[in-house]
C-alpha positions in Angstrom: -82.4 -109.3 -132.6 -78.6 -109.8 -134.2 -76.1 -111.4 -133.9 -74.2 -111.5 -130.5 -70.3 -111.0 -131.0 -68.1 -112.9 -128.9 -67.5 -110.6 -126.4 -71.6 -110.5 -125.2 -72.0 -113.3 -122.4 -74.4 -115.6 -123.1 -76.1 -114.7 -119.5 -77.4 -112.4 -121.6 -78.5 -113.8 -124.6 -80.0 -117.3 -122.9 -77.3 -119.0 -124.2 -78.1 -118.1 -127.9 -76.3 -116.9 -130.7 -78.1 -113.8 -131.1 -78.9 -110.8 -128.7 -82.0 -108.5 -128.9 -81.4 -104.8 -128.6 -83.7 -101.9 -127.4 -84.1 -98.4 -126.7 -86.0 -96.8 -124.5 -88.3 -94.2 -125.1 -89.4 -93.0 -121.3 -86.9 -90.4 -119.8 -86.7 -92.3 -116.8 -84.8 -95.1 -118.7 -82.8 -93.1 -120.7 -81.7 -90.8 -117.9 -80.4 -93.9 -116.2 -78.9 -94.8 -119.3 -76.8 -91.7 -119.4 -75.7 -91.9 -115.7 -74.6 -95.5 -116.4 -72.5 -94.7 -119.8 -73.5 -98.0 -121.4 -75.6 -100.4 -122.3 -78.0 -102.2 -119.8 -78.9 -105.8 -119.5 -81.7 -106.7 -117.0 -84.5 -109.6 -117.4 -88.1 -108.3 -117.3 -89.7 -106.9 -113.6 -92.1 -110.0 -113.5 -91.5 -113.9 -112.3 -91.4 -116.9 -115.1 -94.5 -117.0 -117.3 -96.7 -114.2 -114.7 -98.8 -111.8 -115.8 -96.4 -108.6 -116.5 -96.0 -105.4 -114.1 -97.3 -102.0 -115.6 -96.9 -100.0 -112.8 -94.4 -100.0 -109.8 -96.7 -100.9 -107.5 -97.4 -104.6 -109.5 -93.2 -105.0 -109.3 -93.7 -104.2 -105.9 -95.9 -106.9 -105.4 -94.3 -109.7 -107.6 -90.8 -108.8 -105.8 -91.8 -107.7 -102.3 -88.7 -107.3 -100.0 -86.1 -109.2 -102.7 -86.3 -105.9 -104.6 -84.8 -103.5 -102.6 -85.1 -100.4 -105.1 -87.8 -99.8 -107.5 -87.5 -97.1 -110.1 -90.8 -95.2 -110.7 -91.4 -93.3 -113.9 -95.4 -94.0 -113.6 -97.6 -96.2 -115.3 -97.1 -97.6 -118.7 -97.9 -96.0 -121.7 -98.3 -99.1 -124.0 -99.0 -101.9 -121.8 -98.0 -104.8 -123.6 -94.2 -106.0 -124.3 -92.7 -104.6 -127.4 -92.3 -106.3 -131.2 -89.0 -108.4 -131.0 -87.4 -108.2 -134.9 -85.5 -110.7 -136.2 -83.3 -109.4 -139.0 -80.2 -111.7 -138.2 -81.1 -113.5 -141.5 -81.8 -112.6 -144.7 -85.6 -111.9 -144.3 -86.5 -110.0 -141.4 -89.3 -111.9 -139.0 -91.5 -110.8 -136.1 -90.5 -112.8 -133.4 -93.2 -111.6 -130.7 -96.0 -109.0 -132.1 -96.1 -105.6 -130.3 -97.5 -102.1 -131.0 -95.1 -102.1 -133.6 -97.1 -103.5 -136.3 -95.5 -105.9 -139.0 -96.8 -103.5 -141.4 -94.9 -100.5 -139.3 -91.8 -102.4 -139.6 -91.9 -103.6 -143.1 -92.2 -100.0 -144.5 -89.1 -98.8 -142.1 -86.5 -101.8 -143.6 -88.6 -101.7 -147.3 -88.3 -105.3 -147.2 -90.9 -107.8 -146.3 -91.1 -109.4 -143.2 -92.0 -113.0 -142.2 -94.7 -113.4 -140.0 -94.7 -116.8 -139.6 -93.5 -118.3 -136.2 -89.4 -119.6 -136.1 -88.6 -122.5 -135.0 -87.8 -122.9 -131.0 -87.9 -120.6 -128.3 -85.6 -117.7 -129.9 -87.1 -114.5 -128.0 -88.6 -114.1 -124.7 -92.5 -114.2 -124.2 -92.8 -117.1 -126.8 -93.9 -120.0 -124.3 -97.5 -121.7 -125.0 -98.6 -120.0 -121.8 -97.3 -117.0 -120.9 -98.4 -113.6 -119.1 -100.9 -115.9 -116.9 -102.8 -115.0 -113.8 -103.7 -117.1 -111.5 -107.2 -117.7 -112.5 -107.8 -119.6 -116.1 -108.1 -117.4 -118.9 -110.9 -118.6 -121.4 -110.5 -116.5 -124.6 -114.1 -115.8 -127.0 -114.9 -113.9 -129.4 -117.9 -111.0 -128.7 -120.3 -113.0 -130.5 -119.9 -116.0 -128.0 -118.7 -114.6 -125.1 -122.5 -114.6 -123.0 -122.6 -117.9 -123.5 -119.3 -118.7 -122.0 -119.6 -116.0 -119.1 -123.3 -118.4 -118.6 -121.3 -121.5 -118.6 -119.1 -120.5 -116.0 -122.3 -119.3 -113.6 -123.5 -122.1 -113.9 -120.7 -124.3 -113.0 -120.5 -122.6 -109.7 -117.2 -120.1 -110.5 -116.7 -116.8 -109.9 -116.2 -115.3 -113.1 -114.7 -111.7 -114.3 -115.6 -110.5 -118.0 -113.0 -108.6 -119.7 -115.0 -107.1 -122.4 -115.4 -103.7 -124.2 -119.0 -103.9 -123.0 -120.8 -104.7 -119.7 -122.3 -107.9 -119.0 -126.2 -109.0 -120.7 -126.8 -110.2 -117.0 -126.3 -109.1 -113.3 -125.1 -112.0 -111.5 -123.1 -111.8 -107.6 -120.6 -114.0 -108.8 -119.7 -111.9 -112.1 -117.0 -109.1 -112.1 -116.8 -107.0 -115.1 -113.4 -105.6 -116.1 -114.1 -102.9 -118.4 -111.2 -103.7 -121.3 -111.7 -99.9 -122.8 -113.3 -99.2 -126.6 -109.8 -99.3 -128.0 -107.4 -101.7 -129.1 -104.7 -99.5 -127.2 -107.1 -99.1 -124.8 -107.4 -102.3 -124.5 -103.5 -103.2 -124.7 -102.6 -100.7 -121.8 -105.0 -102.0 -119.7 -104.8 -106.0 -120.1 -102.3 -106.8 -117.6 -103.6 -104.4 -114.8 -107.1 -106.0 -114.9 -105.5 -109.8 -115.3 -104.4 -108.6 -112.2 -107.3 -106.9 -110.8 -109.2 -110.2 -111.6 -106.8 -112.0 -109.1 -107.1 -109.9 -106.2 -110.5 -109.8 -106.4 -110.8 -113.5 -106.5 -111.3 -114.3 -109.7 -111.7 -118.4 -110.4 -112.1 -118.1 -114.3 -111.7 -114.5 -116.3 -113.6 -114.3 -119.8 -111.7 -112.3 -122.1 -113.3 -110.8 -125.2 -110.8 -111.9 -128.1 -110.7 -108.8 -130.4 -110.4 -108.9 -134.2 -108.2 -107.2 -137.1 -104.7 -107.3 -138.2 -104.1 -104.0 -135.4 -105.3 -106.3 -132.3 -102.6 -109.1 -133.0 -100.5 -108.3 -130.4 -103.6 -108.4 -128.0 -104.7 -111.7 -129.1 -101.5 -113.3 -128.9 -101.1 -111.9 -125.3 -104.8 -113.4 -124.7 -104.1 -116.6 -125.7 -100.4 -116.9 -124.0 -102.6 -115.8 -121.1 -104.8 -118.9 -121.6 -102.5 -121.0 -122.3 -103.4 -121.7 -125.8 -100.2 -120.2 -127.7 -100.4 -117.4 -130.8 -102.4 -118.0 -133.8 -100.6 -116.2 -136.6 -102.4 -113.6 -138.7 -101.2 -114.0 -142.1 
């Protein structure tokens, strides 16, 4: 994120000051890049505050017939939204954790970076709930997450576990959404199975909250999902 010069509308920059700036990796979005000849300023393929699309079927479904064109360069690689960087002050700060660690991007400026959270909403993807389904996201750690899947049984909800493991119990009104054994696993799979959780009628999904400084980006998309904000790291 820098600072916008005048000549950026502020359509673009949500009425800020600054405007964030990225490039694309996928060939897809840097063919159409070239055929355009310039820049490209589009909102993300997802409505306010839903879960976000990973494939073009999920746009699909978000958009239905008020898309009339949907580019498809398959599935996505990384799952979750990228690191938004700060440096249009004198210390650089992570504005919304991605697969871009902190670390990763302190040791490309050589400067340290502030991690903790800026004042106001200055970056999309920073609202207390964010990236929701439809059903209510409780976030646990492994150690307690039985105990919470229990609670929901027993309270009469259909329940889906997104865990790393399978459920302790077998139970008709339990779904398990296997999260993967990885934390990128478990990153380019999070918003398909939020979604997953939905169709299949989800009431409440129990997601396994995964530690260490390399699953921050999960968490924080966890807890957006529930509602519940980030927690910084550091």
């Amino acid at each position: 994120m820098l600072p916008a010069r005048p000549d950026v509308p502020r359509v673009v920059t949500g009425g800020l000051d600054t405007v964030a700036l990225r490039m694309p990796a996928h060939p897809l979005a840097l063919a159409l890049l070239r055929r355009l000849g310039r820049g490209l300023a589009a909102p993300s393929a997802n409505r306010h505050l839903h879960v976000s699309p990973t494939t073009a079927a999920h746009v699909r479904a978000e958009f239905g017939d008020a898309l009339p064109l949907v580019l498809d360069g398959g599935p996505c690689a990384v799952g979750i939204e990228s690191t938004i960087v700060d440096v249009s002050t004198d210390t650089p700060r992570i504005l919304r954790p991605g697969r871009i660690s902190a670390a990763e991007i302190a040791d490309c400026l050589q400067r340290d970076v502030d991690l903790r959270p800026a004042a106001g909403t200055r970056s999309p993807g920073l609202m207390k709930r964010h990236y929701s389904p439809r059903a209510q996201v409780l976030c646990a750690p492994a150690a307690t997450l039985q105990a919470q899947v229990e609670a929901c049984l027993a309270h009469g909800l259909r329940t889906a576990l997104l865990s790393s493991l399978p459920p302790a119990i077998a139970h008709p009104a339990l779904i398990w959404l296997d999260a993967g054994d990885t934390v990128d696993t478990r990153m380019q799979r999070l918003y398909a199975l939020l979604r997953e959780a939905d169709a299949r009628g989800a009431e409440v999904i129990v997601a396994e909250l995964p530690p260490g400084d390399a699953a921050e980006a999960l968490r924080d998309r966890l807890l957006r999902a529930a509602g519940q904000g980030s927690v910084p790291t550091h």
